[in-house]
N, C-alpha and C positions, 0 to 999 in steps of 0.2 A: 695475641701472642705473635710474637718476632719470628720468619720464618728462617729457618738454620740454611738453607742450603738456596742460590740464586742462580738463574740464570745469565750469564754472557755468550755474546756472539763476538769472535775474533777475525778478523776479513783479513788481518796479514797469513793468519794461518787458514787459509784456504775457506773463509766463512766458514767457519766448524764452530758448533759449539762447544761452552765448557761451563761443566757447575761449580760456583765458588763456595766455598763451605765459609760463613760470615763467622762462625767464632775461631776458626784457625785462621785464616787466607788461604786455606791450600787450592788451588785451580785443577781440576781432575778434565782431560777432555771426554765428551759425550761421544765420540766418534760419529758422528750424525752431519749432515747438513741440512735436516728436514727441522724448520721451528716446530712442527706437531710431536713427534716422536723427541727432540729435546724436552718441549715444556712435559712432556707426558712422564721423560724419567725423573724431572725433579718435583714433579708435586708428589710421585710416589717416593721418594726421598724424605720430602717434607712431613708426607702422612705417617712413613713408619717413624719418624721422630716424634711425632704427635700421639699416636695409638700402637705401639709396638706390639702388645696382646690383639689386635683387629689384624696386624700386619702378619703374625705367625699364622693367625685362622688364616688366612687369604692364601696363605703358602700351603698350609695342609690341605683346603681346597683344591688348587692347582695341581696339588701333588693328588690328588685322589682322581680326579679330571683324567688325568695321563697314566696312573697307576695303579690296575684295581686290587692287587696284593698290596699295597704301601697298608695297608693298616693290619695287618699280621705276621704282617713277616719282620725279624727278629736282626739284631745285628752279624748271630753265628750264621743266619741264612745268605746275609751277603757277604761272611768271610768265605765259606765253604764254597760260594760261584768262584771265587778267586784263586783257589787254591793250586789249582793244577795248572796254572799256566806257565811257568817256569821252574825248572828243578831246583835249583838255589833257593830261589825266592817262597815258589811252596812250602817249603819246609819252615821258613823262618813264618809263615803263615797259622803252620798249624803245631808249631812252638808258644803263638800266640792265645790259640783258641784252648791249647791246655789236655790235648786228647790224648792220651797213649795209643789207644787202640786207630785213633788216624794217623798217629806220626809211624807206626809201625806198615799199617796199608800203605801209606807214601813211600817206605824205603822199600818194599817189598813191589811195590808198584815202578818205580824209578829201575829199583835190578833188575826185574823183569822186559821192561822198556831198553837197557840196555843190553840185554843179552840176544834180542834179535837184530 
């Protein structure tokens, strides 16, 4: 099998790499000058082109590595950290999430906040 994605080294542009994707031509730079850390992100290029299902396991992996809630926690869990960080933008947050009883604590919360 034909590998989709290739490495080039470009010496006018400061010997930097760049991966050429062979069925567009599109040239993307590596931002790299290291040939180890190049060749390394395009054969991981080439793999998830090859096994996409092996390449999301590898991702939940890493994500579990780094995060030991990522497998229970829910998407309302990560709107709800978000919500209170700006008065405008909270609100259009928990307009999203669908709550009467949080979009009432937020304006009750917001008057509150600005009466001191």
């Amino acid at each position: 099998m034909k590998t989709r994605y290739r490495l080039i080294r470009r010496g006018i542009r400061g010997d930097r790499f760049y991966c050429v994707d062979t069925t567009t031509g599109k040239r993307t730079s590596l931002r790299t000058a290291s040939a180890d850390d190049a060749r390394q992100i395009v054969e991981a290029r080439n793999n998830s082109e090859r096994q996409p299902v092996l390449n999301l396991q590898i991702a939940k992996a890493y994500l579990a590595g780094t995060d030991n809630g990522i497998a229970t926690r829910t998407w309302q869990t990560g709107s709800r950290g978000g919500c209170f960080c700006e008065q405008r933008s909270g609100l259009y947050w928990l307009l999203a999430l669908g709550s009467a009883s949080a979009i009432t604590g937020f304006i009750e919360l917001c008057s509150w906040a600005q009466s001191r």
